[in-house]
Structure formats: C-alpha cells, structure tokens
C-alpha positions in Angstrom: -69.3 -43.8 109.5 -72.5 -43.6 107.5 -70.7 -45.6 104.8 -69.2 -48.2 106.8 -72.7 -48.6 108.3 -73.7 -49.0 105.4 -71.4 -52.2 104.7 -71.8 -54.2 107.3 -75.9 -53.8 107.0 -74.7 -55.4 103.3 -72.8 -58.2 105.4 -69.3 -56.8 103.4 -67.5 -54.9 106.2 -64.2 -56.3 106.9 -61.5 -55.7 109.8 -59.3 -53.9 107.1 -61.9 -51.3 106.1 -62.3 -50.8 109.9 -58.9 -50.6 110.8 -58.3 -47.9 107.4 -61.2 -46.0 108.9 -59.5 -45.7 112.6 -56.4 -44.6 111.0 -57.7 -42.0 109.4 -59.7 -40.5 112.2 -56.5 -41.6 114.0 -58.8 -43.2 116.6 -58.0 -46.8 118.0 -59.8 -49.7 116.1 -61.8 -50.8 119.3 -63.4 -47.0 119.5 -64.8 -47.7 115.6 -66.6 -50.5 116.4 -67.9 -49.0 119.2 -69.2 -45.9 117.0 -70.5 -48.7 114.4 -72.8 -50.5 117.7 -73.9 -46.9 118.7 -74.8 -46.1 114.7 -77.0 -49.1 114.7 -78.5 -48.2 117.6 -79.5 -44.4 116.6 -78.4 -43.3 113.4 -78.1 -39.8 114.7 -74.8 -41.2 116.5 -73.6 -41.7 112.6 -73.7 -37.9 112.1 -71.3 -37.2 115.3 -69.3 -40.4 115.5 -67.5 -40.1 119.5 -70.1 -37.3 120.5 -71.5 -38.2 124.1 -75.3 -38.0 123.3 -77.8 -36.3 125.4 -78.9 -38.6 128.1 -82.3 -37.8 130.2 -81.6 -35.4 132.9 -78.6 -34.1 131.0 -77.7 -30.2 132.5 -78.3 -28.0 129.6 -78.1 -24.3 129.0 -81.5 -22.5 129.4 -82.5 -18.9 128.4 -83.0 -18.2 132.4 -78.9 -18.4 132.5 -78.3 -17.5 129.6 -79.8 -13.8 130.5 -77.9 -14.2 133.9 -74.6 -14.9 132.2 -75.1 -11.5 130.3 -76.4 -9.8 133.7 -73.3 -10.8 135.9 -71.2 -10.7 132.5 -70.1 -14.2 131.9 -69.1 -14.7 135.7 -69.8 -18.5 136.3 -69.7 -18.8 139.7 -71.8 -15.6 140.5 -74.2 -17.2 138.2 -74.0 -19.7 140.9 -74.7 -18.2 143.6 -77.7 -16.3 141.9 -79.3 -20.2 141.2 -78.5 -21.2 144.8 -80.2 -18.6 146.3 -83.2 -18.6 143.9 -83.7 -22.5 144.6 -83.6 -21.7 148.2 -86.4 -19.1 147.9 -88.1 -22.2 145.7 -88.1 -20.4 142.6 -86.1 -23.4 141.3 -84.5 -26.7 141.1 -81.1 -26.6 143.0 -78.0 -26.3 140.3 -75.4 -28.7 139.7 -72.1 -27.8 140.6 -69.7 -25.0 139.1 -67.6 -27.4 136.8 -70.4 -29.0 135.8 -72.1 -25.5 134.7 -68.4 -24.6 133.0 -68.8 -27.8 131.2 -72.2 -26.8 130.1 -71.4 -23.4 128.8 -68.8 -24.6 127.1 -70.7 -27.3 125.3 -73.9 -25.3 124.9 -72.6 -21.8 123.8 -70.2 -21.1 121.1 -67.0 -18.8 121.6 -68.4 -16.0 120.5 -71.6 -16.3 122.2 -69.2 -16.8 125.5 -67.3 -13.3 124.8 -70.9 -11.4 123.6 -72.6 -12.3 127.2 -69.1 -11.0 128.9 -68.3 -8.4 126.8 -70.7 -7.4 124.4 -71.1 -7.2 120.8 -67.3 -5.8 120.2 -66.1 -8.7 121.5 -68.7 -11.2 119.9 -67.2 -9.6 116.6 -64.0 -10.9 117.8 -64.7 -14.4 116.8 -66.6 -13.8 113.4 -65.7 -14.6 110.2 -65.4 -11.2 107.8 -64.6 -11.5 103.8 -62.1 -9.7 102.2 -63.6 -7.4 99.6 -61.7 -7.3 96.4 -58.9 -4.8 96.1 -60.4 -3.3 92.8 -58.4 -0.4 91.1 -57.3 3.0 92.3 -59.8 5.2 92.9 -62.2 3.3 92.8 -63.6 3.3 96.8 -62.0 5.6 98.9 -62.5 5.6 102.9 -62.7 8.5 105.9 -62.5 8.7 109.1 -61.8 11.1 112.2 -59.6 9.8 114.8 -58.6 11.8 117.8 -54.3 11.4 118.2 -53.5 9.7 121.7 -50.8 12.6 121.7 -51.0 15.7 124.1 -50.0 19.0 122.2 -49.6 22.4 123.0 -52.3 24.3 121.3 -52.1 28.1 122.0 -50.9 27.6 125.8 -53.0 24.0 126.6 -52.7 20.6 126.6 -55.1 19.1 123.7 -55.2 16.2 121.8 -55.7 17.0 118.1 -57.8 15.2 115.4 -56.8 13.6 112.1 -58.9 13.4 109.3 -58.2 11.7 106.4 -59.0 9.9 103.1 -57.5 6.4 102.3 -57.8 4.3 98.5 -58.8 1.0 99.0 -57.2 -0.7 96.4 -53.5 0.8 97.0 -53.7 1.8 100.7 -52.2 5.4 99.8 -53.4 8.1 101.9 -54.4 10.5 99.5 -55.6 13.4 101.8 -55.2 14.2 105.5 -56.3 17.5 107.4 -55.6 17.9 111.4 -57.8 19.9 113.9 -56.4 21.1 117.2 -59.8 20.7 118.3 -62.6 18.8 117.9 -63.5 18.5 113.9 -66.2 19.9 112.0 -67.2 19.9 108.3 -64.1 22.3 107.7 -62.0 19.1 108.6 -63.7 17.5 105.9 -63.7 19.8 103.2 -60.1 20.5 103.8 -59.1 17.1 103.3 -61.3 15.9 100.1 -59.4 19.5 98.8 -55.9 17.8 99.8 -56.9 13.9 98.5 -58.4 15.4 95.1 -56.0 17.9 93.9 -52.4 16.0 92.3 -50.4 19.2 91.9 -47.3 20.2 94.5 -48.1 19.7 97.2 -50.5 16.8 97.0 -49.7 14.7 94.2 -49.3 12.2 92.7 -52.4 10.4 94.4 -55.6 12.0 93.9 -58.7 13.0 91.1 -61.7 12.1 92.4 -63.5 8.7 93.4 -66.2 7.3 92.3 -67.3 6.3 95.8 -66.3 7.4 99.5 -67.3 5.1 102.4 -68.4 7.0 105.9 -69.7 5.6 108.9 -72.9 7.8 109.8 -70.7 10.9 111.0 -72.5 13.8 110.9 -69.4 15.9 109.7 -69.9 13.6 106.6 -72.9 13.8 106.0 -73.8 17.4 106.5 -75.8 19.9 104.1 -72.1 21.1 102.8 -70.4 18.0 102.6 -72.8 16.3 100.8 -73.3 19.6 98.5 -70.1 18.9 97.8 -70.1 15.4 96.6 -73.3 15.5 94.5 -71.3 18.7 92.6 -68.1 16.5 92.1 -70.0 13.3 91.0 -69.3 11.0 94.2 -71.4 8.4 95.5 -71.3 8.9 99.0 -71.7 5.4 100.7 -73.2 5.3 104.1 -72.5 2.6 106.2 -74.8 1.4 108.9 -73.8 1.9 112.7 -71.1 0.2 114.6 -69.8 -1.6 111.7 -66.0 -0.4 111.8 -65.3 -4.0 109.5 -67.1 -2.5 107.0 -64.3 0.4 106.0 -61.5 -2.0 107.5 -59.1 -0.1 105.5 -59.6 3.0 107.6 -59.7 1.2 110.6 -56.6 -0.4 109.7 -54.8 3.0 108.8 -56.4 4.4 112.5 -54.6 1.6 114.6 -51.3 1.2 112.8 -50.9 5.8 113.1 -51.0 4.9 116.9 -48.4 2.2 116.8 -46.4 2.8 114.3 -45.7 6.9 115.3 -47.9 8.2 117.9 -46.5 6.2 120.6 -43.3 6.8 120.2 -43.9 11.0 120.2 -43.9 13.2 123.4 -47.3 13.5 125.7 -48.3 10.1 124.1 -51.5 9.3 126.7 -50.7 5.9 127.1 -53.3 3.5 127.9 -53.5 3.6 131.8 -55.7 0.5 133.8 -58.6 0.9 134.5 -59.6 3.5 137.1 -56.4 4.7 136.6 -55.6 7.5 135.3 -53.2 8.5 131.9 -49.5 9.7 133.3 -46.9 11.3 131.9 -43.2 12.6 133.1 -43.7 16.1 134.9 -40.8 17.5 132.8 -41.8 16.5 129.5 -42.0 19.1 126.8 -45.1 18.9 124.6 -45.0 19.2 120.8 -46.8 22.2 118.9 -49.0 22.5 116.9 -47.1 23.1 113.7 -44.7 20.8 114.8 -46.8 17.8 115.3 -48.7 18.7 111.7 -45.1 18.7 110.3 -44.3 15.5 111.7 -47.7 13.6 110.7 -47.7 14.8 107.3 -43.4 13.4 107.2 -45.1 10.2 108.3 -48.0 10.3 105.6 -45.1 10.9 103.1 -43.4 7.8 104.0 -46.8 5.6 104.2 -47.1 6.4 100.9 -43.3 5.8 99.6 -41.4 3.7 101.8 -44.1 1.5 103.7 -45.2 -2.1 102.4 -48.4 -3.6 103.8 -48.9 -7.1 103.5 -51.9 -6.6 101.4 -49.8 -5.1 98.5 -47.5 -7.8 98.6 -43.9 -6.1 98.7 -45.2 -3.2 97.6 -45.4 0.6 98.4 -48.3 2.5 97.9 -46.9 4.4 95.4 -46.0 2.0 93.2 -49.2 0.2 93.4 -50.8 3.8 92.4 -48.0 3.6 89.2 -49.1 0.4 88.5 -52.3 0.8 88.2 -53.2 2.1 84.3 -56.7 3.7 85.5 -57.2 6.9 84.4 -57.8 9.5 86.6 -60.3 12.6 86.8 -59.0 15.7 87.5 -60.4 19.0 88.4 -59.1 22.2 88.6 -57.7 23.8 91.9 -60.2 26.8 91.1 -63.7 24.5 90.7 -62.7 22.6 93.6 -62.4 25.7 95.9 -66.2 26.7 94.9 -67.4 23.0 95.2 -66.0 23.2 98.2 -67.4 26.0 99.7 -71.1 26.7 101.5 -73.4 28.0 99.8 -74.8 31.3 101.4 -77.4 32.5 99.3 -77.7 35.9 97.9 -77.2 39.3 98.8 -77.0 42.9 97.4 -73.6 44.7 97.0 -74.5 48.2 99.1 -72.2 51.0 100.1 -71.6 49.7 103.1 -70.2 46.7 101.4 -71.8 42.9 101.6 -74.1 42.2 104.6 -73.7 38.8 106.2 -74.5 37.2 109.3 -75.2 40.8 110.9 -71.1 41.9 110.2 -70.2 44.3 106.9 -67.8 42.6 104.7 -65.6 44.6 101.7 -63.1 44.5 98.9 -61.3 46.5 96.4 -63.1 44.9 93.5 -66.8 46.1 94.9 -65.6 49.9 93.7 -68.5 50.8 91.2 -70.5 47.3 91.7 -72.9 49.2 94.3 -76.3 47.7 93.6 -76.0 44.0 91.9 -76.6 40.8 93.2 -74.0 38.2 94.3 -73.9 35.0 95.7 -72.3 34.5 98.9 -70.0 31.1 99.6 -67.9 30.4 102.5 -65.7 28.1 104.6 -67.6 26.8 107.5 -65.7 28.1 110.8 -63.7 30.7 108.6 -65.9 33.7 109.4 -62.8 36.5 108.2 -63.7 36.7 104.5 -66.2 34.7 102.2 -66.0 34.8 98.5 -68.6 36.3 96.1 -69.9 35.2 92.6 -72.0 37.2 90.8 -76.0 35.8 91.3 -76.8 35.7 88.1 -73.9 34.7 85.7 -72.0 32.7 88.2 -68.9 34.5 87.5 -65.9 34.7 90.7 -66.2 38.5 91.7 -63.4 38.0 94.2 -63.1 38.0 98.1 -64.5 39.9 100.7 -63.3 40.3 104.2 -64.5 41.3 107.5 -64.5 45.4 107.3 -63.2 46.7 110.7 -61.8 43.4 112.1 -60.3 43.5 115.2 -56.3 43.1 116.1 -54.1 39.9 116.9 -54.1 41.3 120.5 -57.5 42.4 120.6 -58.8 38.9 120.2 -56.3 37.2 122.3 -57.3 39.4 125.1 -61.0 39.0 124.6 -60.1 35.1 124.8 -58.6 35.2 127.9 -61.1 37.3 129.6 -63.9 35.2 128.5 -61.9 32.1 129.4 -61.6 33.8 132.9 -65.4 34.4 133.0 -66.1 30.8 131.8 -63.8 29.0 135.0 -65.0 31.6 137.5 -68.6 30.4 136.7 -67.7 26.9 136.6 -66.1 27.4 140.2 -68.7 29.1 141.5 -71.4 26.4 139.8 -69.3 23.4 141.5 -68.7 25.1 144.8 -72.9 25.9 144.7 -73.4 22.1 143.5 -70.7 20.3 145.7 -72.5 18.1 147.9 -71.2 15.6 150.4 -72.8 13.0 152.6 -72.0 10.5 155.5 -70.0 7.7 155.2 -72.5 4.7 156.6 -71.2 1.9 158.1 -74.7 0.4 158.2 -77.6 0.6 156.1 -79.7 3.4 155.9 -81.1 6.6 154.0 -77.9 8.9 153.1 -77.2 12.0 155.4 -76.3 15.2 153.4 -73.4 17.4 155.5 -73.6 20.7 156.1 -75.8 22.0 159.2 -77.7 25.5 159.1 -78.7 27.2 161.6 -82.4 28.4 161.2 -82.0 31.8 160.6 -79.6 30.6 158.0 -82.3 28.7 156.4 -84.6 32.1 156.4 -82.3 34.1 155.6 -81.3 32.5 152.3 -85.0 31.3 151.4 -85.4 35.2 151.7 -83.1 36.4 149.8 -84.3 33.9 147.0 -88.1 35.8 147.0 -86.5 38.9 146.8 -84.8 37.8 143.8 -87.7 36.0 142.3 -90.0 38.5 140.4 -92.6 36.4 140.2 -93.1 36.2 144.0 -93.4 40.1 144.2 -96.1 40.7 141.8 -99.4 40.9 143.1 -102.2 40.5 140.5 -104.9 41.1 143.4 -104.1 44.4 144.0 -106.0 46.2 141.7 -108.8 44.2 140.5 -109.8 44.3 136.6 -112.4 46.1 135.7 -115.6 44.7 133.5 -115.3 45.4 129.8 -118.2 47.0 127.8 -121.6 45.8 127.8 -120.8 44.7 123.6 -118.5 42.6 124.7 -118.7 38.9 124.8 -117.1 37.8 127.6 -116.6 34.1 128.6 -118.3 33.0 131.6 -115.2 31.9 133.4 -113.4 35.0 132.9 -116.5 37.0 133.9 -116.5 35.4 137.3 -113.1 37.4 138.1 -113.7 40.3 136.9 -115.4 43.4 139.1 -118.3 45.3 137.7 -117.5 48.7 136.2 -117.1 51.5 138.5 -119.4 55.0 138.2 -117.2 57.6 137.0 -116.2 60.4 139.3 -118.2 63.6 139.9 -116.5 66.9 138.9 -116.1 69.1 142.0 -119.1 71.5 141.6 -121.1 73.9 144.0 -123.4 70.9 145.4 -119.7 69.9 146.4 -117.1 70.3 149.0 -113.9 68.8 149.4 -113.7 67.3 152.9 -111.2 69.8 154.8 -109.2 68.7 158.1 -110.9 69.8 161.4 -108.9 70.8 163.8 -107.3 67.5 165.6 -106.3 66.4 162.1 -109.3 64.5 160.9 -111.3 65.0 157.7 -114.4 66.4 158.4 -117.7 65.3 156.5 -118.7 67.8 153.5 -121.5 70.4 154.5 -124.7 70.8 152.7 -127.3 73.0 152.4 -131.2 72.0 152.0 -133.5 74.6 150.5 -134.1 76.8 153.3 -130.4 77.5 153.1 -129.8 76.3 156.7 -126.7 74.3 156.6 -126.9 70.9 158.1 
C-alpha cells in the first residue's frame, strides 16, 4: 500500500497496478481504492490496510478489566455484571453491552493473554512460541526427572502409587538409567539411577559413561549435599533450571507424558483421570500389580524405548541406533569408583572392640579382626541404614563392609511395623474424632452455629479435668516466699522488690526455754518463765 501510495502521489498509478494489487491481497478492486483514499488521509491506515481505526469513544480494554477478567477468570459476562453494579453505585460509566465487551477482548488481548487471565501462566504457555535446541551428540546433555506412575500397586499389603526416576540423552532420546521407588523418592532414587545410566556393562549397557551436563529442575533430591558430591567427583556440570520451566528439559517432559500413554494406561489400577470433584474409580475386583512385577514390566518397556521405538525427532530411527551412530567417544568408569562416588560421605571413626560406632548402633565385619584401633572413613547409601562401607582414613583404601551387629529378624520388623502402624491410625482416629466439628445448615444469613450441646456440669467437668492435667496450673510459686540473699550481693531493684527479708535463725532449745506442752482440753499452753526471784510467772 505504502508503494502504491507512493505512485499515484507521482501521478503514475494505473488501474492495472491496482487491480494486480487486489489480486494479490485477494481483495476486490473497489476495497484498494478505498485503502488508497484512507492512506492519504492518515498514513497510519498505510501500515494496516482494511483495519477499522480507532474512532473517539471507541470501547477499549482498560487495566480496571483487565484485573477483573483475571479475578472472575476470563468469565465475560460476570465481568459484566461486576461493571453494572459498580456504575450503579457511581463508581463508573455504565458498560456497553456483552458482545460488544467479547469484541473488545478479542481485539485488545492476544490469545494467550485471553488463556493467562482464565487459566494462568500454564495455559499462557500454551500459545508461546519455544525453539528447538540442537540435538547435539550423545552424551552430551542428559535430563532427570521424578514422576509419580498414575498406577496403583501393591506395595507390602497397600495400594501405592510408585515413582520413576530416570535419566534421558538428549541427542538420541535413549533412556539410559531408570530407578523406581514404592514410595515417595529421595536422594537414594537418584543415586541409583545415575549408577544404572553410567555403567555399560550387563545389565545396563550399551548406553551410558558419563555426561558432560545433566539438566534438573530445582528438585531438592537433585540437588542435595550427596548428589551434588557426586557430580563434582564424576566431572558433571550439573545444570539448574529456574522454576516452573518444564520447556526447558522438554525431553524429560516428553518421556514423562508418552510412559503414561503409551503403557501406564493400559496396566491394572491405572487412576484414570476422574472430573473434577470427582473422584478416581476403579473395578472392585481388579487385582493390583506388585511391586516386582510392575518394576519388571517398566524396565521390558524401557528395553523397547530404547530398541524398537522411533520418535519423530530421530527421523525413522531407534534410539539405539542413533547411540551406534553416533562416533563420540565415551567415558567410562569403573563399577568399583562409581559405587564410592556414589556413596555419602560419613566422616571418620575409630575401629573399637565393639566394632564401628555410627549413628548411635554398633556395626561389624570379618575383616575388622586385628584392625582394633585405626581410623576409617565411613560412606553409606542414604535410606540403607543395614551396612555402610569403610575405607581406611588415611590411605583411602576399601576395607570392606560393615553391617548392623545384632539386627533384628524379618518377622521382628514386620511386627514392629504393624504395631506402630496400629498406634499411628488409632491416634489419627482419636485426633479426628477430638477435631470433628459440625455446624448448622443456614438457610439465611448469619454467624455459624457449632452442634453439640453440654450441659454445664459437662462444661466443668471437662475444664477440670484439663487443670488437673495442666502442671502449670498446680504450681504455686507464692507459697513459700524467697528469701533475701546476702548483704554482698548485688541485687537488682526489681527483683529485690519480691523478695522477703531474711529470717533470724532459730534458737536452740535451752534452759531459758520450754517447748509449749498441751494443757488439758487439747490446747498448747504458753512457755513458763521464771524471773530472778525464782517465782514462776
């Protein structure tokens, strides 16, 4: 537009250079030369040929509904009604009508601006634009992540959903280490998988040797004393992503949503997505997997990730031969190092009779026959608390393992976890049943009524039986005053205002004194005396 403008300012636009123009916009001719009149008019209209421009008066999108539409979450008409009633307290000018304010919003606010105010920033991210990093070569970046199964299992009796965690190589999308949790995951999870992803032999390999970066998001599994320990010792940069940034390790991500579709859904006790404020439900009669079982069956599916699978971004590719085909050479480390690098650090101790003393238990081996008396150094697996392994302090040199001396039997243990499980729901029951309140349903407004008369000796009864059982009410620091401390003494003038003066010691019994003796109804009678005549008064 600018350059037919342009021409016919020169006086050389013709109806064929028009008519070219409309055909390319695939416009009719007539709307061109309408453009061209608005042009010379305002050259803005050049920039946005067909644009309606703002006229005076025009309905525009102001902060004041902007903050609404994120308040009532992007619902138009109860923005509506929020602007009717504030113009009719005459805290504004009335609003125009709903489709108008849809055409406004629609005009005024982008897409994802639309989806931030109703949704939030997830769903603003929806509609952004995110570059493709470059798929580099193997080993280069890897990626880890925990994710939490949507699979119920059977974990020692109870329904639990376990935790994967695993490594992923950017460049070849092989999964080169995975580790599962029953429960929640610690930096045991983590440790246990870098051991998986970096060792190649049977039954790891072929991917693996170690990175030269790993990617987390700010867990604090990840990033822990040990973990890290553990990176630093191997030579890994250790990249730390900032917060809520999931499409910065997309690869991860990627590898967390196709597990769930691909062969979590299709398993037994899959929690399926319910509606919301709805509940997850499954088939009374379904038989959950185990444990072992379900590890069995991820690790079948890992296998066939790696071997059999061909995401897009390899371009008819597996993993595996992306891995072959890339001529990178690989660092290795022995399964022996990576144990110790592996391993917390636990500082040192002194080899007694009694064995190695750590964390208040006794720990022995065979090998500690005629070592009574040198240093070692202590490392461990985080969580595994039934042996640690011992190096000597001062030439570094693997001693052996240690276990726990007098450790207590399979059946032992299981029976001390059932009775504290026992003790743990009877005091949650008895915490509810203390806590449980209820109120009122109202039918009109007003305050909220609590249920649940008692009586007023009730009420005395129970606020008694609380002071008995409060110590603090009991004591009675008035009883026996404090007596004054020495004369030396320098006492502060607030604390001498509470104390009593000191008391004259007691008299020994002599013969200037006489016990006072009962008369005969029972009272204590006065002691005598005697003056110097020796008559007794």
């Amino acid at each position: 537009m600018r350059r037919l403008l342009a021409l016919r300012r020169e006086g050389k636009l013709t109806t064929r250079q028009v008519r070219s123009a409309a055909d390319v916009l695939e416009v009719r001719e007539r709307a061109v030369w309408r453009w061209l009149a608005a042009a010379e008019r305002d050259e803005a209209a050049a920039r946005a040929p067909g644009e309606r421009a703002a006229y005076p008066g025009r309905f525009t999108i102001t902060p004041e509904i902007r903050a609404l539409l994120g308040l009532w979450k992007g619902n138009v008409a109860a923005v509506h009604r929020e602007l009717t009633a504030r113009a009719a307290r005459g805290e504004g000018a009335p609003p125009p009508s709903i489709p108008t304010l849809h055409r406004a919003i629609r005009r005024d606010l982008s897409p994802g601006e639309r989806a931030g105010l109703a949704g939030g920033e997830g769903a603003a991210r929806k509609h952004d634009v995110f570059l493709a990093r470059p798929r580099g070569w193997r080993n280069q970046v890897w990626e880890t992540d925990h994710v939490q199964a949507p699979v119920l299992v059977e974990v020692e009796g109870r329904a639990r959903r376990p935790w994967i965690t695993w490594f992923i190589d950017c460049a070849t999308n092989a999964i080169t280490g995975v580790a599962v949790t029953p429960v929640h995951p610690s930096r045991e999870s983590v440790l246990a998988a870098l051991r998986s992803a970096v060792l190649r032999e049977e039954p790891y390999g072929p991917f693996g040797g170690l990175p030269e970066k790993v990617r987390v998001d700010r867990g604090k599994d990840f990033l822990s004393r040990t973990v890290t320990a553990a990176f630093d010792l191997l030579e890994v940069t250790v990249e730390d992503l900032p917060a809520y940034t999931p499409h910065l390790k997309g690869t991860v991500e990627g590898l967390n949503r196709a597990v769930e579709s691909m062969f979590l859904a299709a398993l037994p006790g899959y929690a399926r997505q319910p509606r919301p404020g709805k509940r997850a439900s499954r088939p009374k009669d379904e038989v959950l997997l185990g444990f072992e079982d379900f590890t069995t069956r991820l690790l079948a599916w890992t296998l066939w990730w790696n071997t059999e699978h061909r995401p897009a971004p390899l371009r008819g590719r597996t993993p595996l031969e992306a891995w072959q085909d890339d001529p990178t050479p690989l660092r290795d480390v022995p399964a022996a190092d990576l144990w110790t690098f592996t391993l917390e650090d636990a500082g040192t101790r002194t080899l007694t009779t009694r064995g190695i003393r750590f964390r208040k238990r006794d720990y022995a081996g065979p090998w500690m026959t005629g070592q009574v008396g040198i240093q070692v150094r202590i490392r461990f697996m985080p969580h595994h608390d039934h042996r640690i392994e011992v190096y000597h302090a001062t030439t570094g040199r693997y001693l052996g393992p240690a276990d726990l001396a007098d450790q207590a039997t399979e059946e032992q243990v299981s029976a001390v976890r059932k009775t504290r499980a026992a003790r743990a729901r009877r005091l949650r029951k008895d915490l509810e049943a203390s806590q449980r309140e209820r109120y009122a349903a109202a039918t009109r407004a007003g305050p909220p009524r609590r249920l649940g008369a008692l009586t007023g000796a009730q009420a005395d009864a129970e606020l008694a039986q609380s002071a008995d059982a409060d110590l603090s009410q009991l004591a009675l620091p008035d009883v026996v005053p404090l007596a004054a401390p020495p004369a030396d003494w320098r006492t502060p003038a607030s604390l001498a205002a509470l104390i009593t003066p000191a008391r004259p010691a007691p008299r020994p019994p002599g013969r200037d004194s006489a016990s006072a003796v009962p008369d005969g109804l029972g009272r204590h009678a006065a002691p005598s005396t005697t003056d110097e005549d020796g008559d007794a008064s």
